[in-house]
N, C-alpha and C positions, 0 to 999 in steps of 0.2 A: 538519580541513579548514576553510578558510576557503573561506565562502558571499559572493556575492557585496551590496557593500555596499548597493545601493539596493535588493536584492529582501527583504535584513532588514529593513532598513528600511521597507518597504510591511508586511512581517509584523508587527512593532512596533507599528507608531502605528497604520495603519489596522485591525489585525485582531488586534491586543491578544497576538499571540503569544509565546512564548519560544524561539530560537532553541538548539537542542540543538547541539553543533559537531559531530559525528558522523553525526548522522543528520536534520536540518531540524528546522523545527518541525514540534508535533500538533496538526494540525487538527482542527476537530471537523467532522462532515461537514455538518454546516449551512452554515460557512463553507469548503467545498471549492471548490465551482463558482466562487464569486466571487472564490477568491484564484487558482487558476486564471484565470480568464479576467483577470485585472487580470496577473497575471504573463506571459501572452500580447499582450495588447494593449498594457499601457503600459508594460513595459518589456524585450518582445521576447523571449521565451521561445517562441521556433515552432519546434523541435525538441524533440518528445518520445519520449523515448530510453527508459525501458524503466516499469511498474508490476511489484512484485512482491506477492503476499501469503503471509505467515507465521502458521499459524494456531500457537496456543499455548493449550494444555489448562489448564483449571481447575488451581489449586495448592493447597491448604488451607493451608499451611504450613512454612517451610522455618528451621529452629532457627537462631539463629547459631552460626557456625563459624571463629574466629576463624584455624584452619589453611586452612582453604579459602577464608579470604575471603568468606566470605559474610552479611553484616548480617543481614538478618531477609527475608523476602517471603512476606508474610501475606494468604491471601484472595481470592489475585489469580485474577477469572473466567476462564471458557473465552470468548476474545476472538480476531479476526484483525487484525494490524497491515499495513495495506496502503503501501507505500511508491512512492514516486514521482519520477521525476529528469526534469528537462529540461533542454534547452540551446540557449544564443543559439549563431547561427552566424558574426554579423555581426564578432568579435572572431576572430580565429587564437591568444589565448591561450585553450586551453580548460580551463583549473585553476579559473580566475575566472568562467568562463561558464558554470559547470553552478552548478544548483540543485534541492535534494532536498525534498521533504514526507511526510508521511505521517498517517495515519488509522487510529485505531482503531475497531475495529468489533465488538460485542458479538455473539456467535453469535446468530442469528437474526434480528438486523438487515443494514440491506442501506446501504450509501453509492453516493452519486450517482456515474453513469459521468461522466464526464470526455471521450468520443468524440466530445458536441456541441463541444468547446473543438477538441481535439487528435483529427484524424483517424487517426492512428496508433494512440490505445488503445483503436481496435474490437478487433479481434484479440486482441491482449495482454488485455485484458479478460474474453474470451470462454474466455480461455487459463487465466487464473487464476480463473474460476468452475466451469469442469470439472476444473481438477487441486485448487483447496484449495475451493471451493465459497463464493470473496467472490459473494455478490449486490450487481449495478451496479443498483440500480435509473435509469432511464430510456435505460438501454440499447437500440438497436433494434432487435438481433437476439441476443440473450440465450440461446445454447445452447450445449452440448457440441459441441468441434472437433477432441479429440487422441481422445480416447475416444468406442465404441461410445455410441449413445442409450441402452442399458437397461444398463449399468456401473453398478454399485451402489456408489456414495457418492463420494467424491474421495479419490484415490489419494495425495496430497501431504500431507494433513492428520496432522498427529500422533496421531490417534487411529483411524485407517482399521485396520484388521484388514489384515496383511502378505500374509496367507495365503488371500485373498477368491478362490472362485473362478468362472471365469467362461471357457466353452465359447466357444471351442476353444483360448485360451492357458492357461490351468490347470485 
């Protein structure tokens, strides 16, 4: 996919980033808020179309496998990759007008909401903290929306036990 050229460009020079073509750059969550809100302000990103998060389990190790394609992935923590797209409206081409980021987030840490920038990732926020359990910290209303309040753990996460149960659906 090609990302459009000036929002690389702010990624680049102001905020040292590497533009991944697939998937945006990785933010780190210190600079989340302020690439946001510069992607918002200067140069018109006020459609916020969706955050997703994908937690992914600790790995100790995976051999190379030269049949399966696989190099080596050594080490790699139990992390969540939070992902983020938005999009200018002011163009009718919309190939060129979306733009994607993303954040990784170390299990137990928490990355800044995004809901002071973008009014729309209240919800969607609240959404992926009760199904994979990302913490937004400065979030303003921070709680479970799909699930019961006493749901024990987040149902989305790769490590949830399938078989959990919980009166009166299992």
């Amino acid at each position: 996919m090609s990302w459009p050229t000036d929002a690389a460009t702010l990624c680049q020079d102001r905020f040292g980033l590497e533009i991944c073509e697939a998937e945006g750059p990785l933010v780190s969550a210190d600079q989340a808020l302020a690439l946001a809100t510069a992607l918002k302000d200067e140069l018109d990103f006020r459609f916020f179309v969706h955050v997703v998060s994908v937690h992914y389990p600790e790995v100790e190790a995976i051999a190379a496998d030269e049949e399966k394609g696989i190099d080596a992935i050594i080490g790699t923590p139990d992390h969540t990759m939070v992902h983020y797209r938005l999009r200018r409206l002011a163009n009718p081409n919309r190939s060129t007008d979306t733009f994607a980021f993303r954040i990784k987030v170390p299990t137990g840490e928490s990355t800044p909401s995004l809901s002071g920038v973008w009014l729309g990732a209240d919800w969607q926020e609240r959404e992926q903290y009760d199904l994979v359990g990302t913490v937004f910290s400065g979030h303003p209303d921070l709680r479970r929306i799909m699930m019961p309040e006493d749901w024990p753990g987040h149902p989305l996460r790769r490590d949830y036990a399938i078989d959990t149960s919980h009166f009166p659906w299992r």
